[in-house]
C-alpha positions in Angstrom: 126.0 61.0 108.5 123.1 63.5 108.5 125.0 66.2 109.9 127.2 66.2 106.7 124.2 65.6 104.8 122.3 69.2 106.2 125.5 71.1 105.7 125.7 70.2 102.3 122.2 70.8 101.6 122.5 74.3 103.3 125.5 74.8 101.4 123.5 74.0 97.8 121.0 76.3 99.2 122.8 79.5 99.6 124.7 78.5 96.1 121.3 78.9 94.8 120.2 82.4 96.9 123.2 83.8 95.4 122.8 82.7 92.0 119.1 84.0 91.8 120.1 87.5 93.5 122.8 87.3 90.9 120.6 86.3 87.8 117.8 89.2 88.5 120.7 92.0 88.7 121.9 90.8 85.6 118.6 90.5 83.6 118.0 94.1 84.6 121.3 95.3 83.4 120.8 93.1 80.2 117.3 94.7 80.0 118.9 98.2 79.3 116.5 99.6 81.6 118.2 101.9 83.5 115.5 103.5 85.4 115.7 101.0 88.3 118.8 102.7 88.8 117.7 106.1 89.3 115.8 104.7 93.0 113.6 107.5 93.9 109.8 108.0 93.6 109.1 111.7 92.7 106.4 111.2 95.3 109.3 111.1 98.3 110.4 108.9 100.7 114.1 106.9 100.2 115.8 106.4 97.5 117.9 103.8 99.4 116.0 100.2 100.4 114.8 101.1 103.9 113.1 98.7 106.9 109.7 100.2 108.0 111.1 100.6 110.7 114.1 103.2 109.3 117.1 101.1 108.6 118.7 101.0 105.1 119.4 97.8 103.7 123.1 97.3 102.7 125.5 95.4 100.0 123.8 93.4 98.1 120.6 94.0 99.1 120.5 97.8 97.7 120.9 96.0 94.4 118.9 93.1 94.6 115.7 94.9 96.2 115.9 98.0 94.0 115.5 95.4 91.1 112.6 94.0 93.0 111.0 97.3 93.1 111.9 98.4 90.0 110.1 94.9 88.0 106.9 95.1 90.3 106.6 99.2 90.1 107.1 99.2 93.5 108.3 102.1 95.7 110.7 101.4 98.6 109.4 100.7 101.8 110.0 96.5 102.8 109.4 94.8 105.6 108.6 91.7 107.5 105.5 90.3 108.1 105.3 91.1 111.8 106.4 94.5 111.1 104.0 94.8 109.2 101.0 93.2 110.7 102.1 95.6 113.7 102.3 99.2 111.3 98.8 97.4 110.2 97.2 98.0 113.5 98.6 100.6 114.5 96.8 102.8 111.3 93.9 100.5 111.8 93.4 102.0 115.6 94.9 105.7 114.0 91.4 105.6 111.9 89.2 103.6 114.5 88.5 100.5 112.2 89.0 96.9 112.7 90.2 96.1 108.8 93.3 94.0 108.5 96.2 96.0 107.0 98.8 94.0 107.0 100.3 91.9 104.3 97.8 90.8 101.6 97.1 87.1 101.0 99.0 85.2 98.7 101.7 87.8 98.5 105.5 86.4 97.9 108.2 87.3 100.0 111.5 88.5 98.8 114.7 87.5 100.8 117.0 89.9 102.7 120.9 88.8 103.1 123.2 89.3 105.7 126.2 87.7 107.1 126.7 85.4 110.4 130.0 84.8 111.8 130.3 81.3 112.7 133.4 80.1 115.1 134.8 76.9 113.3 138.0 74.7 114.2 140.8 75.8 111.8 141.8 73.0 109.3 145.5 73.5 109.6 146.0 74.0 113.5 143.2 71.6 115.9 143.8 74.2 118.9 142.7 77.6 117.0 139.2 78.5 116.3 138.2 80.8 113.5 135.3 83.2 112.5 134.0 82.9 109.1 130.7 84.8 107.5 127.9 82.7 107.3 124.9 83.5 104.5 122.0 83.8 106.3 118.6 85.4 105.0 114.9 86.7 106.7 112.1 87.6 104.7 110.1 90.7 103.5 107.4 92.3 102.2 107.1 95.8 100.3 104.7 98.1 101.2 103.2 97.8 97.9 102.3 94.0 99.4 100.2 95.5 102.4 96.7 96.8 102.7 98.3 100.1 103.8 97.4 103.2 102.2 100.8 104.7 100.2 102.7 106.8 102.1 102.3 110.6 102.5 105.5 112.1 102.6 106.0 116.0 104.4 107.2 118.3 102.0 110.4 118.3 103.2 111.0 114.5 102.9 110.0 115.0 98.4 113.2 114.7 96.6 112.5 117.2 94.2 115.9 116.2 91.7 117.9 119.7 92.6 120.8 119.6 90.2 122.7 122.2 91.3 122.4 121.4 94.9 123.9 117.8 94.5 127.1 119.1 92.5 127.5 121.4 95.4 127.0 118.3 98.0 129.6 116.6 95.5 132.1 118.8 95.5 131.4 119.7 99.6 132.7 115.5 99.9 135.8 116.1 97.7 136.8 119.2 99.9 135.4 117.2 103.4 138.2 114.7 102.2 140.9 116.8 100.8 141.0 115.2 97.8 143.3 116.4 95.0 141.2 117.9 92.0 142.4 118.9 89.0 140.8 120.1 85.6 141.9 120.0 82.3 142.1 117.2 79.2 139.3 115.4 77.7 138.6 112.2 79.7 138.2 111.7 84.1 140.0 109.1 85.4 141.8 109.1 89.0 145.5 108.0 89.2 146.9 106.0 92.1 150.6 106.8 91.6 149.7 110.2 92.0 146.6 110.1 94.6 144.6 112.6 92.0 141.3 112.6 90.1 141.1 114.3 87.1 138.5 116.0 85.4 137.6 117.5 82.1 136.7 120.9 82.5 132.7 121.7 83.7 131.7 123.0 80.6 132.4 120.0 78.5 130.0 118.2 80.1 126.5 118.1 78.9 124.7 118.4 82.0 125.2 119.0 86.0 123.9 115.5 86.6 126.6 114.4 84.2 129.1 116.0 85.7 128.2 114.7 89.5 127.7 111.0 88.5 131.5 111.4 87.0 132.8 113.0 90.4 131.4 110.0 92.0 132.4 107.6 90.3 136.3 108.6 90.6 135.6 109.2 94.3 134.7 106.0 94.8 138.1 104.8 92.7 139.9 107.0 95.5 138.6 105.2 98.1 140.4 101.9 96.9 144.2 103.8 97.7 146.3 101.6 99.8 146.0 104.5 102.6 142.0 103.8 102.1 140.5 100.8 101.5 143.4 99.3 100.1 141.3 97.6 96.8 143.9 96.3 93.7 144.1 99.3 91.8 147.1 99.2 89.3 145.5 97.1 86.8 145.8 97.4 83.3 142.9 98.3 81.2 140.3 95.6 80.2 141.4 92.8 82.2 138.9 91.3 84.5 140.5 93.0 87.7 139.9 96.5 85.8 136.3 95.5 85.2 135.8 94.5 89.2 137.3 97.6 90.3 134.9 99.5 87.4 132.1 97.5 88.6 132.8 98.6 92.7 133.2 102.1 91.0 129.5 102.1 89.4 127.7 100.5 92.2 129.6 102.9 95.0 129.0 105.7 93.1 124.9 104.7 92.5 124.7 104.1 96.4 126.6 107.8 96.5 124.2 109.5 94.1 121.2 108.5 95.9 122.2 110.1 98.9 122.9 113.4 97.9 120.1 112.9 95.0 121.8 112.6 91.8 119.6 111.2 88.9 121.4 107.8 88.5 120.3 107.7 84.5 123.6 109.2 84.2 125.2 106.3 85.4 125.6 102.3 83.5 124.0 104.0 80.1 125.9 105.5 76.9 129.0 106.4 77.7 129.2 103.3 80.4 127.9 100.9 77.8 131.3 99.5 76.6 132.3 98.4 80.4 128.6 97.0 81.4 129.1 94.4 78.5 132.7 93.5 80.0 131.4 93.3 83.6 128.2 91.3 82.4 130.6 88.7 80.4 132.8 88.4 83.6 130.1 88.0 85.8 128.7 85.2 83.6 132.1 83.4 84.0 133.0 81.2 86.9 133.0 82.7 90.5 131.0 85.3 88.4 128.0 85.0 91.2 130.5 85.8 94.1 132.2 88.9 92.2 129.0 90.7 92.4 128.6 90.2 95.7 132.0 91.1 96.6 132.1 94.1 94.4 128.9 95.0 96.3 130.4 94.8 99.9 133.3 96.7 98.7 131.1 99.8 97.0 129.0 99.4 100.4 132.3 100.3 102.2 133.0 103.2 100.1 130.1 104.6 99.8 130.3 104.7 103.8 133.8 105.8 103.8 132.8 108.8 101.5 129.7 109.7 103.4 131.1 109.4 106.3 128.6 106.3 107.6 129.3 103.5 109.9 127.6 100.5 110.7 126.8 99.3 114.1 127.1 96.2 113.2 123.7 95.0 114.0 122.5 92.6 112.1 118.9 93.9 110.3 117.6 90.1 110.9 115.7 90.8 114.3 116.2 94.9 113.4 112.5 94.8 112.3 110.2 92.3 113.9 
């Protein structure tokens, strides 16, 4: 049956997308590098993935293209070749010459992941149909890849790191969501049975940037509360549940920090040591390859519920061509 055959063969083939995506995370966390974690180029631009064409990339991709980036030196600007063979032209008539910008020969593309949903018959009842997500990918290129000259960015669009300006944006989200603050004790944690985040006082912590990354991260775990999101929050330290929900907690709060321009060295390194090891062990277990993209989808949806983002829904495959 060759029908079966090709659906089992697609099926091996996004096993092995996600398992590559899921390896290069990995080998950067492993690598203790932290800086491709801090996704900004002093010279401007985004410190999220974007399309050339303006769209941020989402889930899974933030991760997996920052890492990209962040082994190749690269800043980030992607897109696919016909984007880019158009931006090509359009500098190469901006200047009056007939050079080929586009992408460079012999460059490799990197994949870009999204989901289709695909009407199937249900198993269990012949006459109902239902949707599931489908892993689908497109290609791209990174500016880096193109004969284009870097991009100049206005003055306004540098991202000088202002410390003081993204504790400020920060604490402006915890007010914009009425969230319960208190200070006092020696550790931050947020508490579901009580729908609070605590915090140390400001003056124990070393730094601003210290002190915004931990605001953050315990906004993200207030996003899980059953009147939220709804995520499985009343775990008990150290089990593998606890590590997901740390895990959807460091990732939201990364995606968080480079919006309102935290320096993300703050984040996975020192004092989040301990719990990177635990994830990193879990993730190399069974069903390992899927948590990380789970816990990816879910900090994607936090991150959007404490920014205040939606997503229109459409899909970023034909976004850019």
């Amino acid at each position: 049956n060759m029908a079966k055959t090709g659906r089992a063969e697609a099926a091996l083939k996004r096993d092995q997308m996600r398992n590559m995506v899921v390896e290069t995370i990995i080998k950067q966390m492993e690598s203790g590098d932290t800086s491709w974690l801090r996704p900004w180029t002093k010279s401007g631009g985004s410190e999220l993935p974007v399309s050339n064409v303006g769209r941020s990339y989402r889930g899974i991709n933030v991760w997996w293209l920052w890492a990209n980036a962040s082994q190749n030196g690269w800043g980030n600007e992607w897109g696919t070749f016909a984007s880019w063979k158009k931006a090509g032209e359009a500098h190469a008539n901006s200047i009056g010459s007939d050079e080929y910008f586009g992408v460079q020969k012999g460059m490799k593309s990197t994949p870009v992941f999204f989901y289709k949903m695909l009407k199937i018959k249900d198993k269990d009842n012949e006459d109902e149909e239902k949707m599931i997500p489908l892993l689908k990918w497109f290609y791209v290129f990174n500016r880096a890849q193109t004969n284009l000259p870097d991009k100049v960015y206005a003055d306004d669009e540098t991202h000088e790191v202002n410390e003081e300006a993204a504790e400020l944006e920060a604490l402006a989200l915890y007010d914009k969501h009425n969230v319960d603050l208190r200070y006092g004790g020696g550790r931050a944690f947020y508490r579901v049975s009580t729908d609070h985040i605590q915090m140390p006082n400001r003056e124990h912590f070393r730094d601003s940037t210290g002190f915004t990354a931990t605001l953050l991260h315990e906004l993200t775990h207030w996003t899980g509360h059953p009147s939220r999101l709804n995520r499985k929050l009343e775990n008990s330290f150290g089990g593998n549940e606890y590590a997901f929900e740390e895990l959807i907690a460091e990732m939201g709060a990364a995606m968080v920090c480079a919006e309102v321009g935290v320096d993300n060295d703050h984040l996975m390194i020192d004092n989040h040591a301990a719990y990177v090891q635990s994830w990193l062990k879990g993730l190399k277990t069974d069903g390992g390859a899927q948590a990380l993209w789970r816990a990816a989808a879910h900090a994607q949806k936090a991150a959007d519920f404490i920014l205040g983002t939606g997503y229109d829904g459409k899909e970023d495959e034909k976004n850019d061509e």
